[in-house]
CHARMM internal coordinates of N, CA and C (Angstrom, degrees):
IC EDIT
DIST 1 N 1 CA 1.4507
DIST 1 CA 1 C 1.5302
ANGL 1 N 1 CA 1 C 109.05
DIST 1 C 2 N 1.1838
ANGL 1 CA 1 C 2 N 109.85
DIHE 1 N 1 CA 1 C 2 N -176.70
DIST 2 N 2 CA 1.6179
ANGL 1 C 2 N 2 CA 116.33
DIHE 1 CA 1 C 2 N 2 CA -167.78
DIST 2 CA 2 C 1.0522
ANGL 2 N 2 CA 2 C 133.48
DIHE 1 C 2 N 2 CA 2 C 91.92
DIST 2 C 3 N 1.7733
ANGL 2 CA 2 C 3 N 110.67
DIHE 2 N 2 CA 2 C 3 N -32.09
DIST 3 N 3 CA 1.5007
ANGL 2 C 3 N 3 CA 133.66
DIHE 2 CA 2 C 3 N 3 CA -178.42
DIST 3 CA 3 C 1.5072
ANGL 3 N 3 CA 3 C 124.20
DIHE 2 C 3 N 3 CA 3 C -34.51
DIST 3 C 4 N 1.7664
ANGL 3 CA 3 C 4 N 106.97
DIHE 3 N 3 CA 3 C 4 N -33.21
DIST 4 N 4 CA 1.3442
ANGL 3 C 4 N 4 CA 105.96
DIHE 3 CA 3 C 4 N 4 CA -174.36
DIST 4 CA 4 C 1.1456
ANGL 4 N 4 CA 4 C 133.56
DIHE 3 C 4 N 4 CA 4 C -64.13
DIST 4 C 5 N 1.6475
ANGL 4 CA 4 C 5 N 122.90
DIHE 4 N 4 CA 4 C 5 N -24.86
DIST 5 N 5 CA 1.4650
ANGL 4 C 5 N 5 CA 126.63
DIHE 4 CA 4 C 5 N 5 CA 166.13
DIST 5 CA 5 C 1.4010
ANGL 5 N 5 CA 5 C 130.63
DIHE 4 C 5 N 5 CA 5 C -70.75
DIST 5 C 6 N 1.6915
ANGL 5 CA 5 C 6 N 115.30
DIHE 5 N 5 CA 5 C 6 N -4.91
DIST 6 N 6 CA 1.2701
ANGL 5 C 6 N 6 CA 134.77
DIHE 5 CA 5 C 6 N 6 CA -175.53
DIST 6 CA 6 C 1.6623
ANGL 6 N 6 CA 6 C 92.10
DIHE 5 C 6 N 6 CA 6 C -95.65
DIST 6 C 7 N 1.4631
ANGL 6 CA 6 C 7 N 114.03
DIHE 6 N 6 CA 6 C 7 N -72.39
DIST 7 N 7 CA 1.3143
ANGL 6 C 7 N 7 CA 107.82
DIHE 6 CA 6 C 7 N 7 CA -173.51
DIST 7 CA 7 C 1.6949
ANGL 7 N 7 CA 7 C 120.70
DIHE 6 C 7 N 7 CA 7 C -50.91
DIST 7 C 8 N 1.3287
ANGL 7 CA 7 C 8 N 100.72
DIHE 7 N 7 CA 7 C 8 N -14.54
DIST 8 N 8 CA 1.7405
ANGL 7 C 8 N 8 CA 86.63
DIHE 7 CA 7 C 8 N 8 CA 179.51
DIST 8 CA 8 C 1.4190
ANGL 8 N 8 CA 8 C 98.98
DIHE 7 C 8 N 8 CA 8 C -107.75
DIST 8 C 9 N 1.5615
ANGL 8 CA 8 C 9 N 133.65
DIHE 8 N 8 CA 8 C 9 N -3.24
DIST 9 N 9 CA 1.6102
ANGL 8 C 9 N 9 CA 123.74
DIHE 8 CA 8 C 9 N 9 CA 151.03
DIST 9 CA 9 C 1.3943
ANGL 9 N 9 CA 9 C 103.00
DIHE 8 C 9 N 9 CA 9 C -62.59
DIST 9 C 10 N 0.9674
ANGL 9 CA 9 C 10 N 132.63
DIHE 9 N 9 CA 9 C 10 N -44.83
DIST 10 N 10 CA 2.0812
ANGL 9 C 10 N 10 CA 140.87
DIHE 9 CA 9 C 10 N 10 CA -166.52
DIST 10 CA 10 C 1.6560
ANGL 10 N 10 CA 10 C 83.26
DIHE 9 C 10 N 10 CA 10 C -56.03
DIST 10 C 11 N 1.6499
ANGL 10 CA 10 C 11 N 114.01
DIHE 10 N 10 CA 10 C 11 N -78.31
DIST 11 N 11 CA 1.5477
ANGL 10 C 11 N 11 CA 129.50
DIHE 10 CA 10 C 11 N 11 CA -155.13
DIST 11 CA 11 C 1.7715
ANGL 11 N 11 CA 11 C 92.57
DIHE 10 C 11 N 11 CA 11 C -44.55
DIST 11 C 12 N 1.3726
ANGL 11 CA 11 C 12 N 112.70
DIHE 11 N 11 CA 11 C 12 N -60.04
DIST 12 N 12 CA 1.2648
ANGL 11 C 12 N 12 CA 119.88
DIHE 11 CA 11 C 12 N 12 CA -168.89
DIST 12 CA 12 C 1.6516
ANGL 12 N 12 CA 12 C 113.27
DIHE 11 C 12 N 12 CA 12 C -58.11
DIST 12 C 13 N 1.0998
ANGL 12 CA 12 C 13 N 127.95
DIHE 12 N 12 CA 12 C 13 N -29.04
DIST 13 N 13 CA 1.2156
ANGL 12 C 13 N 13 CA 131.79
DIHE 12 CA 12 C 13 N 13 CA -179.02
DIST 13 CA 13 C 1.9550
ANGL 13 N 13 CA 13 C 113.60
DIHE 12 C 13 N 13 CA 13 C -79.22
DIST 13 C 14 N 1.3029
ANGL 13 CA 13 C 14 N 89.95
DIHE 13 N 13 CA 13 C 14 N -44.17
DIST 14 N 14 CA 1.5311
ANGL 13 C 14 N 14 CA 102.40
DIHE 13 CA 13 C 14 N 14 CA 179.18
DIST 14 CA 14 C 1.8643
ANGL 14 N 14 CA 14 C 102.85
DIHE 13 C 14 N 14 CA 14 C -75.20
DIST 14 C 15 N 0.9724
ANGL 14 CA 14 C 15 N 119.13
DIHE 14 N 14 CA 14 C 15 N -27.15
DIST 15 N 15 CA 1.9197
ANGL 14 C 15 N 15 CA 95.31
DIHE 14 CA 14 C 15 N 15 CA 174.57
DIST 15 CA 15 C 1.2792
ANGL 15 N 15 CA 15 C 87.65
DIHE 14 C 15 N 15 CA 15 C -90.20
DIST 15 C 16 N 1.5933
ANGL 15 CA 15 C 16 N 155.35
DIHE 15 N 15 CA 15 C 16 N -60.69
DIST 16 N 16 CA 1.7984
ANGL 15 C 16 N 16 CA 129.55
DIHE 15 CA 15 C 16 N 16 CA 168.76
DIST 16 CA 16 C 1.2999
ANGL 16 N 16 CA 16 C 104.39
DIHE 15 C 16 N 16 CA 16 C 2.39
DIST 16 C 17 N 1.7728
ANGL 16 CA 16 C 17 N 115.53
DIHE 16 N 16 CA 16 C 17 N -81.64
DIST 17 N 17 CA 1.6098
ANGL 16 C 17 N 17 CA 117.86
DIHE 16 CA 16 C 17 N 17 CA -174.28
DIST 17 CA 17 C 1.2813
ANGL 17 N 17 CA 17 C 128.38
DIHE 16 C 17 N 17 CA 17 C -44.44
DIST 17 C 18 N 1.6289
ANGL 17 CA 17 C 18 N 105.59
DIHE 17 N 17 CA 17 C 18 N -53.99
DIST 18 N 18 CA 1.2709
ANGL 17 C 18 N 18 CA 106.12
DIHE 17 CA 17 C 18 N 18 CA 166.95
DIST 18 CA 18 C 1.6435
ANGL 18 N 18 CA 18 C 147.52
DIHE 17 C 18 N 18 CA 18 C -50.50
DIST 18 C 19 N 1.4050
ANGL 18 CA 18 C 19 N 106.80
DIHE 18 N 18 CA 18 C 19 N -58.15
DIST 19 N 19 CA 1.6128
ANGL 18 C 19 N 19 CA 119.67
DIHE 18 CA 18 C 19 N 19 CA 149.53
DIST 19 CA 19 C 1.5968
ANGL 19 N 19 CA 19 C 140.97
DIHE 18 C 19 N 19 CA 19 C -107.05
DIST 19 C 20 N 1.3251
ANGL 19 CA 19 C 20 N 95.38
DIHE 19 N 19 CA 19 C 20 N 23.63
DIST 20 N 20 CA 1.4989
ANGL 19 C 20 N 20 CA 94.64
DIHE 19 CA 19 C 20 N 20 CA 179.53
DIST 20 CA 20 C 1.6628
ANGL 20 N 20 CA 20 C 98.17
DIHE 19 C 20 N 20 CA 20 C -131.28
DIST 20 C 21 N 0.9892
ANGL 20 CA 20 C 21 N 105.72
DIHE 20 N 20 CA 20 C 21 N 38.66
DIST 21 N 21 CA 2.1038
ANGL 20 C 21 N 21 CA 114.08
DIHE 20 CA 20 C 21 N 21 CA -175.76
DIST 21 CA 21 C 1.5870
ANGL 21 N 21 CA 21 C 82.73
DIHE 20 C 21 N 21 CA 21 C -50.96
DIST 21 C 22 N 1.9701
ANGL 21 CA 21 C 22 N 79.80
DIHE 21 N 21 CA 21 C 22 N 175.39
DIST 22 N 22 CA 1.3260
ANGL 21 C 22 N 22 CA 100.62
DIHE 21 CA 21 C 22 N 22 CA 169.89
DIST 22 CA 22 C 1.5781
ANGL 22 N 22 CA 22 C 112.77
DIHE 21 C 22 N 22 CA 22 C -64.73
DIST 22 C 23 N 1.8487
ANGL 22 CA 22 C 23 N 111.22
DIHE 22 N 22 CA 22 C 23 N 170.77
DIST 23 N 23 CA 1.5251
ANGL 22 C 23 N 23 CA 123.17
DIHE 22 CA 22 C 23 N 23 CA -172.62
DIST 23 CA 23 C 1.7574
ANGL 23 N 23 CA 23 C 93.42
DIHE 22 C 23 N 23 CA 23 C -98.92
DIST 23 C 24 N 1.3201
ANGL 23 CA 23 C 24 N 95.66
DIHE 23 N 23 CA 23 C 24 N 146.02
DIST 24 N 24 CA 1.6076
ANGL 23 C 24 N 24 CA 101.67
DIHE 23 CA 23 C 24 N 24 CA -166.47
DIST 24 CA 24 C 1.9245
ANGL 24 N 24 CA 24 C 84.07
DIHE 23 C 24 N 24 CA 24 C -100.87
DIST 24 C 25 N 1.2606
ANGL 24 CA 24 C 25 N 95.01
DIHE 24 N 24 CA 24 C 25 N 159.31
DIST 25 N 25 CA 1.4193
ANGL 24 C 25 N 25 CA 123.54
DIHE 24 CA 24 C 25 N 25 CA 158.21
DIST 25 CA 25 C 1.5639
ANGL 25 N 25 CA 25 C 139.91
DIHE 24 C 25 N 25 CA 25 C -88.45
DIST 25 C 26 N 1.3530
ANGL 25 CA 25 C 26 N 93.05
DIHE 25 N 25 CA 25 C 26 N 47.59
DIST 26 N 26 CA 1.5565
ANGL 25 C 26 N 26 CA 96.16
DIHE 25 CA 25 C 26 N 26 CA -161.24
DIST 26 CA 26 C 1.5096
ANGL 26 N 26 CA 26 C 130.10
DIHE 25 C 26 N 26 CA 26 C -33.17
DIST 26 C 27 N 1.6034
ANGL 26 CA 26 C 27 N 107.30
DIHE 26 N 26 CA 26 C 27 N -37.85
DIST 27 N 27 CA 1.2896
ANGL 26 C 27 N 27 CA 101.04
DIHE 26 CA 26 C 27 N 27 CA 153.63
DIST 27 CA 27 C 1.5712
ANGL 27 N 27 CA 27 C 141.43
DIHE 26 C 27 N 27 CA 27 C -62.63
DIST 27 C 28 N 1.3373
ANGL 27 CA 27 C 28 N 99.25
DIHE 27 N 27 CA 27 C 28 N -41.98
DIST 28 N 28 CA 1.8555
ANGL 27 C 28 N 28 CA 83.99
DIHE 27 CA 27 C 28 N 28 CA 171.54
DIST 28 CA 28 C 1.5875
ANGL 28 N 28 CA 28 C 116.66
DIHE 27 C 28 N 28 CA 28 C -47.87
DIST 28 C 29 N 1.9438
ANGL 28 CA 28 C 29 N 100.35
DIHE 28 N 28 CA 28 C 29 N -46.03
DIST 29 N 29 CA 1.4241
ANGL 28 C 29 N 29 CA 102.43
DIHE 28 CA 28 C 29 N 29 CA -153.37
DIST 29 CA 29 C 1.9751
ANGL 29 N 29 CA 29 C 98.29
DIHE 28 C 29 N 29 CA 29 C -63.75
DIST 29 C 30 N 1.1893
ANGL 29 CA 29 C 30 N 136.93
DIHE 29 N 29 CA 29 C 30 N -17.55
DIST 30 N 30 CA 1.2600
ANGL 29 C 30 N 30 CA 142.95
DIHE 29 CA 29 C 30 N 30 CA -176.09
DIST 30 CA 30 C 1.4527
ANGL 30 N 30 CA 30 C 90.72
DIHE 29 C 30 N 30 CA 30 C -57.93
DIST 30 C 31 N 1.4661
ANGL 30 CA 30 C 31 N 103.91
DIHE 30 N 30 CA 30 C 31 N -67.72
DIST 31 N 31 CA 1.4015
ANGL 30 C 31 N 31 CA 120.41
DIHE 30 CA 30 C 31 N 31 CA -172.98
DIST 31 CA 31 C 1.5078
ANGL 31 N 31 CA 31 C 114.77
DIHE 30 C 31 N 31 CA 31 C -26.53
DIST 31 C 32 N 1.1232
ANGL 31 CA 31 C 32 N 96.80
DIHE 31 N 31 CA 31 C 32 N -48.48
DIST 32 N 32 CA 1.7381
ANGL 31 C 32 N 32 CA 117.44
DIHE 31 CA 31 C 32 N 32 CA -167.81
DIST 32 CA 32 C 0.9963
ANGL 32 N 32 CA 32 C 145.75
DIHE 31 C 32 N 32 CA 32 C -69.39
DIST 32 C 33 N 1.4587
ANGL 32 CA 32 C 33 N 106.66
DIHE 32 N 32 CA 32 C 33 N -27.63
DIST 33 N 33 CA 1.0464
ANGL 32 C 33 N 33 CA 170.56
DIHE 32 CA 32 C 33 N 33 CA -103.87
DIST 33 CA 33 C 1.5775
ANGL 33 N 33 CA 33 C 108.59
DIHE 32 C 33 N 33 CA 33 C -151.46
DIST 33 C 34 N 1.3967
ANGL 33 CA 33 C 34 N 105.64
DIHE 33 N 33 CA 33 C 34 N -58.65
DIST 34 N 34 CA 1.6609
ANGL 33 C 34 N 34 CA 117.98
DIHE 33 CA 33 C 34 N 34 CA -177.00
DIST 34 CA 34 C 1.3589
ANGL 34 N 34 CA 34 C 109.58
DIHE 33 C 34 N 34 CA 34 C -83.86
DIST 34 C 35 N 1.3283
ANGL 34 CA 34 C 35 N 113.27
DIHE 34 N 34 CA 34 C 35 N -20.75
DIST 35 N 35 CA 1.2803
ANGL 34 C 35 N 35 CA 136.82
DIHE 34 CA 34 C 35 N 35 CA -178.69
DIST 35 CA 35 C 1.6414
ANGL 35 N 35 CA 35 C 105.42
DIHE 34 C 35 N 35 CA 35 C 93.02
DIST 35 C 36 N 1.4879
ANGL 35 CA 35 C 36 N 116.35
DIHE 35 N 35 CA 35 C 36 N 13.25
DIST 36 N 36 CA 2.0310
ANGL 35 C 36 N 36 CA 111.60
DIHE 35 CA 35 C 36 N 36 CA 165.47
DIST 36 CA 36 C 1.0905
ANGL 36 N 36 CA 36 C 111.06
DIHE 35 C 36 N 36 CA 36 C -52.50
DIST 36 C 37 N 1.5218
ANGL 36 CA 36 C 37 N 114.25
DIHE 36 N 36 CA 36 C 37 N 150.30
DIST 37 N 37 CA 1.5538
ANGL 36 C 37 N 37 CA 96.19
DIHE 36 CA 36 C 37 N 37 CA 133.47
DIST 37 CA 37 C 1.1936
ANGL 37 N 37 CA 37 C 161.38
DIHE 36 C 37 N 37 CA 37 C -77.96
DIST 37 C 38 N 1.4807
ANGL 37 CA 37 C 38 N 135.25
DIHE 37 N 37 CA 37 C 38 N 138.79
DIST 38 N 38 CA 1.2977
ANGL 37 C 38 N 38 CA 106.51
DIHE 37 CA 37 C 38 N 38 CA -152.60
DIST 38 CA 38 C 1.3406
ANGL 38 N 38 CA 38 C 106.85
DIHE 37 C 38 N 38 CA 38 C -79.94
DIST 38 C 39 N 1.8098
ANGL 38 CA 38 C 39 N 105.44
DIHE 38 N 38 CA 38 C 39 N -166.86
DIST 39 N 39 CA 1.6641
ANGL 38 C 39 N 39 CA 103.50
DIHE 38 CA 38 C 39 N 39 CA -168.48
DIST 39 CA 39 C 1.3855
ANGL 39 N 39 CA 39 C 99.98
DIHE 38 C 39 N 39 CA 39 C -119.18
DIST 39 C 40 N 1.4213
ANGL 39 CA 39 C 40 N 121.10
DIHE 39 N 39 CA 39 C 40 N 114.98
DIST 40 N 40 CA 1.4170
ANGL 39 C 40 N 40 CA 107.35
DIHE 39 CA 39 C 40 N 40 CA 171.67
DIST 40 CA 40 C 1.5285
ANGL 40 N 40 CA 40 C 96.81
DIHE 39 C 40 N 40 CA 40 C -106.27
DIST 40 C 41 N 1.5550
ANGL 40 CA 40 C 41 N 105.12
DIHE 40 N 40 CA 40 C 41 N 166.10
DIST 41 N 41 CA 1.4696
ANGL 40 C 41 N 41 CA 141.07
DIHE 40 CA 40 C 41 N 41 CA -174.09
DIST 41 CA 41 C 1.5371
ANGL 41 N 41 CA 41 C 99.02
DIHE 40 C 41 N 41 CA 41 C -100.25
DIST 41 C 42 N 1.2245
ANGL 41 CA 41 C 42 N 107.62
DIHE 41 N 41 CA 41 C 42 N 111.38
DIST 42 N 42 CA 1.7126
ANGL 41 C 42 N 42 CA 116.26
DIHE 41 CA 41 C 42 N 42 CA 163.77
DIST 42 CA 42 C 1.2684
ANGL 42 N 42 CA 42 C 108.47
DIHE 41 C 42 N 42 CA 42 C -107.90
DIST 42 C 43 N 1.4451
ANGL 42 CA 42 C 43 N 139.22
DIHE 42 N 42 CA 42 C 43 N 145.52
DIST 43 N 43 CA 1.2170
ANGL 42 C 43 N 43 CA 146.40
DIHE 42 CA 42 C 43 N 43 CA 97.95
DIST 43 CA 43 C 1.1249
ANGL 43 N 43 CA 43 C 123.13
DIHE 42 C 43 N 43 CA 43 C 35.03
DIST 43 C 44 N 1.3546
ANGL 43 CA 43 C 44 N 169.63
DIHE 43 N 43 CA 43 C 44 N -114.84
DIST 44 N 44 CA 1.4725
ANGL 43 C 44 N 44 CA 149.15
DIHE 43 CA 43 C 44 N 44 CA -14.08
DIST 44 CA 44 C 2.1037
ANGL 44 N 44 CA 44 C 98.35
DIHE 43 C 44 N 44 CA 44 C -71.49
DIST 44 C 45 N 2.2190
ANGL 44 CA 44 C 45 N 69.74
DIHE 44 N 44 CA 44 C 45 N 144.51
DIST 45 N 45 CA 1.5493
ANGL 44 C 45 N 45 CA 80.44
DIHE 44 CA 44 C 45 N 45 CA 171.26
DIST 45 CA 45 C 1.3913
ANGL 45 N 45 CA 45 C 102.32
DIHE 44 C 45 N 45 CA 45 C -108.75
DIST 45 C 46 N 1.3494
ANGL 45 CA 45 C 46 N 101.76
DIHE 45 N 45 CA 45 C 46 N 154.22
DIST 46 N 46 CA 1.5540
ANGL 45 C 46 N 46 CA 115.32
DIHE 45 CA 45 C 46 N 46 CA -176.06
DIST 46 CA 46 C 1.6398
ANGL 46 N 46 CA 46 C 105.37
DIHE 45 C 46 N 46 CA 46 C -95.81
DIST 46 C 47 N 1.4526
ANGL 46 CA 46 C 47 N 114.81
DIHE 46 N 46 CA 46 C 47 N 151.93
DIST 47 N 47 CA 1.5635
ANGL 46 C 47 N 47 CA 114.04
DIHE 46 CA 46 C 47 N 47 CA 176.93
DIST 47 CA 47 C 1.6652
ANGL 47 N 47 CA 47 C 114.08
DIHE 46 C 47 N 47 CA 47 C -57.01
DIST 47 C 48 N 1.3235
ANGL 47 CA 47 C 48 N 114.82
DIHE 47 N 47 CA 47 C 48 N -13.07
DIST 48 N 48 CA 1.6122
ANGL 47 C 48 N 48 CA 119.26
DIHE 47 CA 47 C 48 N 48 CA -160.29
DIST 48 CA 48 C 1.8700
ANGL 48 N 48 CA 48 C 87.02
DIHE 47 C 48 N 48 CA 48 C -94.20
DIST 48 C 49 N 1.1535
ANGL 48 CA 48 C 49 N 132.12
DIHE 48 N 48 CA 48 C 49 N -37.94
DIST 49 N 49 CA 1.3656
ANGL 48 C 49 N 49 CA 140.96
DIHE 48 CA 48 C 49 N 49 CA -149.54
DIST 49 CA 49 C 1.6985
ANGL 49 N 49 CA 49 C 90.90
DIHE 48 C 49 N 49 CA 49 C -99.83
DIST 49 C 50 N 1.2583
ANGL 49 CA 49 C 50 N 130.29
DIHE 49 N 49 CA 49 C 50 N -33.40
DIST 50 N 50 CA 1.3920
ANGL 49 C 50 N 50 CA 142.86
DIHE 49 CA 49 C 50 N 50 CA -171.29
DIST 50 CA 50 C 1.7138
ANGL 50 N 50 CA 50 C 100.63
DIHE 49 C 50 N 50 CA 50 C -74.96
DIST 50 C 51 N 1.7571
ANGL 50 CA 50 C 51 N 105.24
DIHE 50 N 50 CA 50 C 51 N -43.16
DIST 51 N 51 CA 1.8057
ANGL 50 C 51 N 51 CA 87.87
DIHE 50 CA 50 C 51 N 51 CA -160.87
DIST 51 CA 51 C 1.7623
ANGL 51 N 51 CA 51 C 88.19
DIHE 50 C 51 N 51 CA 51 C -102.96
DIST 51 C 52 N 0.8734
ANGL 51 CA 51 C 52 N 133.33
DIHE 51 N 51 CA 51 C 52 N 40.40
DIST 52 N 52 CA 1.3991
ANGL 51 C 52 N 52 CA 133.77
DIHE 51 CA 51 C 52 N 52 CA 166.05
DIST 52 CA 52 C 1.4073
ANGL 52 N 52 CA 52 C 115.25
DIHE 51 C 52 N 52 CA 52 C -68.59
DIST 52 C 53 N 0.9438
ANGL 52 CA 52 C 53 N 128.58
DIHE 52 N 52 CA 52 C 53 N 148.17
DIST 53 N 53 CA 1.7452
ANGL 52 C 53 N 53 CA 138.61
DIHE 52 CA 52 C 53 N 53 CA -140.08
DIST 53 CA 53 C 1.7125
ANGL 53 N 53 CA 53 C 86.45
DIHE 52 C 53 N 53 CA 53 C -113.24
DIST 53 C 54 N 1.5310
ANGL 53 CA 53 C 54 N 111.02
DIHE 53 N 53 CA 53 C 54 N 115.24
DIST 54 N 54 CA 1.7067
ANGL 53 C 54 N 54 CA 114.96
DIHE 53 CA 53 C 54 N 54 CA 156.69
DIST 54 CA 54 C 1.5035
ANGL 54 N 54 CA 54 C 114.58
DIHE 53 C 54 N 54 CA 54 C -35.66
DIST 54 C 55 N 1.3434
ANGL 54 CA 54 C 55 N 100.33
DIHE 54 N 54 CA 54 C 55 N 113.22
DIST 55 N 55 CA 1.3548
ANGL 54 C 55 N 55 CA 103.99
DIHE 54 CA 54 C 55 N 55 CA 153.44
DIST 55 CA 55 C 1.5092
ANGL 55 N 55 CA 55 C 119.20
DIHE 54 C 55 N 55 CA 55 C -66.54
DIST 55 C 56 N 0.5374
ANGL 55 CA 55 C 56 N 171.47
DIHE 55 N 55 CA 55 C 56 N 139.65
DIST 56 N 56 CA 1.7697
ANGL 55 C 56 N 56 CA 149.65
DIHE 55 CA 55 C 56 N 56 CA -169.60
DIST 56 CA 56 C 1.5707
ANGL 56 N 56 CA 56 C 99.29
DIHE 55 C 56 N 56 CA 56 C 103.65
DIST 56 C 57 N 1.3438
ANGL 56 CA 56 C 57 N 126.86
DIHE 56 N 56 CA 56 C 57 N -31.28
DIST 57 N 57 CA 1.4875
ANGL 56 C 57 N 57 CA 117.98
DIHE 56 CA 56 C 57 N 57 CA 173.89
DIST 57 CA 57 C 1.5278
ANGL 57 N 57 CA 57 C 117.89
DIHE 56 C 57 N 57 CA 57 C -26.94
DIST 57 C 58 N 1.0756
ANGL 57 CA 57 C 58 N 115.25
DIHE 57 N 57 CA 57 C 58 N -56.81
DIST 58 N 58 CA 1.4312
ANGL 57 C 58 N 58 CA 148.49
DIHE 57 CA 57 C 58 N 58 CA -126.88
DIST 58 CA 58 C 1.9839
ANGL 58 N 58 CA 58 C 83.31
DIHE 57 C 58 N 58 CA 58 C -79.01
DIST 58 C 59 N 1.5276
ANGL 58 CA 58 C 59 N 109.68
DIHE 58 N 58 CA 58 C 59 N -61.68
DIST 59 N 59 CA 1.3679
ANGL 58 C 59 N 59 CA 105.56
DIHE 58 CA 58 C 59 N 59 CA -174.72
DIST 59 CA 59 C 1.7080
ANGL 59 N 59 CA 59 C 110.38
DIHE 58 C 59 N 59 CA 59 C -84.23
DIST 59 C 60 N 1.5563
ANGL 59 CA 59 C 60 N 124.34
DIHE 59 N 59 CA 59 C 60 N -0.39
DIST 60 N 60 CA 1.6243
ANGL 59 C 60 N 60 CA 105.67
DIHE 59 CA 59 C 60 N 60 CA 172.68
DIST 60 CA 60 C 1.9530
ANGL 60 N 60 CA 60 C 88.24
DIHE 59 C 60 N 60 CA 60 C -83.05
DIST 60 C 61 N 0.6678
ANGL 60 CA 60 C 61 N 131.59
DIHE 60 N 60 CA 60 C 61 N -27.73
DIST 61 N 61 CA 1.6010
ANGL 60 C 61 N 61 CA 137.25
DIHE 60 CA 60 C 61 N 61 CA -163.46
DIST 61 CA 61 C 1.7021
ANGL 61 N 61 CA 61 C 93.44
DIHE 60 C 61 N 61 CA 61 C -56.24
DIST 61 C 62 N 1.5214
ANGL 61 CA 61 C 62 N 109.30
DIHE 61 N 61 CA 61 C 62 N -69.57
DIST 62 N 62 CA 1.1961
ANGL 61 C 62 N 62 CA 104.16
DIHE 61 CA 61 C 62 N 62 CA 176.59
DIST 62 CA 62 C 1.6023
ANGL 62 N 62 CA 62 C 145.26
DIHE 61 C 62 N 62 CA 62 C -57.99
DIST 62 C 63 N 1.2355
ANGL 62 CA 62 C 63 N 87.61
DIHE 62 N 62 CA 62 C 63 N -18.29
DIST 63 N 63 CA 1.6817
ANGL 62 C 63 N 63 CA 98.80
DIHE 62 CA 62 C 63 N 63 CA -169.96
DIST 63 CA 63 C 2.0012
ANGL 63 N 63 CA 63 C 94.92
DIHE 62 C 63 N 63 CA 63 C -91.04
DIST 63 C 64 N 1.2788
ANGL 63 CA 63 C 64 N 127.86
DIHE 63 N 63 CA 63 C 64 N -22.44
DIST 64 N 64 CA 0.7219
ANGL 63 C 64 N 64 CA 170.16
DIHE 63 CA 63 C 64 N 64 CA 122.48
DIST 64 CA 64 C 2.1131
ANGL 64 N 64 CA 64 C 93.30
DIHE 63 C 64 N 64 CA 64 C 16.97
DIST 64 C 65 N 1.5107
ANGL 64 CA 64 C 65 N 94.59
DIHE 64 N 64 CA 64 C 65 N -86.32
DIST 65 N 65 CA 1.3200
ANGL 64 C 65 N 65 CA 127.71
DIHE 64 CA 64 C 65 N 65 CA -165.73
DIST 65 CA 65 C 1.8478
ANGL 65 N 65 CA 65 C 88.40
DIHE 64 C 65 N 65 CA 65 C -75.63
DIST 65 C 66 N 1.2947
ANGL 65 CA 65 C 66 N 114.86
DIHE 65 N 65 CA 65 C 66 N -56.33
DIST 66 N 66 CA 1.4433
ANGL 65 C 66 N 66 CA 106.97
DIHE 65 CA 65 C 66 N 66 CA -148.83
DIST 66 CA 66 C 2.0885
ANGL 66 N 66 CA 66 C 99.81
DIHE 65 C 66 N 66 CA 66 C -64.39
DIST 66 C 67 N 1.7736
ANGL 66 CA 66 C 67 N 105.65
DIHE 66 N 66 CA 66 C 67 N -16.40
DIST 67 N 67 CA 1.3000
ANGL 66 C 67 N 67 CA 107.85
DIHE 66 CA 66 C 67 N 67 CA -161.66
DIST 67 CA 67 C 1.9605
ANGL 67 N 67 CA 67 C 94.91
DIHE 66 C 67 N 67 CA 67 C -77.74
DIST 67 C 68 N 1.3632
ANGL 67 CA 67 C 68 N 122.36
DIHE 67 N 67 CA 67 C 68 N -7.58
DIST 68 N 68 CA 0.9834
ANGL 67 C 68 N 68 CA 89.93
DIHE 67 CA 67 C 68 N 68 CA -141.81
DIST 68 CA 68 C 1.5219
ANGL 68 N 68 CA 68 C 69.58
DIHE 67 C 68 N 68 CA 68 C -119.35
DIST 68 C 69 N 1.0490
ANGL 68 CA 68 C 69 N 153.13
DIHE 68 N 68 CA 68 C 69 N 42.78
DIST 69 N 69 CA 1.3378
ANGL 68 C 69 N 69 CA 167.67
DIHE 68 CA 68 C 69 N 69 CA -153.69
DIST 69 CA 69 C 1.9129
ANGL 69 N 69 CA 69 C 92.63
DIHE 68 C 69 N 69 CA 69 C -146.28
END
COOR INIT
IC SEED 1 N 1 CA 1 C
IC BUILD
């Protein structure tokens, strides 16, 4: 016994898959399709955002020291 809250997470998960798929991109796939290229959206990084100091430094530094111990 117990089974019933599993089988209706399973049931519930499997119509998700079924009718709630991923959202298509109709434009790329045109793109793709026609043989264009598509258009992606970048970012730009700025020189101020580029020389910014790792946060994360701090723990390769240590592990760093403890490996060579």
């Amino acid at each position: 016994m117990g089974r019933g809250r599993a089988k209706a997470k399973q049931t519930k998960v499997a119509r998700e898959l079924k009718y709630g798929g991923p959202q298509t991109d109709f434009d790329r796939l045109q793109a793709e399709l026609s043989g264009q290229p598509a258009v992606v959206y970048v970012e730009e990084v700025t020189a101020e955002e580029d020389s910014e100091e790792d946060p994360y430094a701090k723990y390769y530094e240590d592990s760093e020291d403890e490996a060579a111990k």
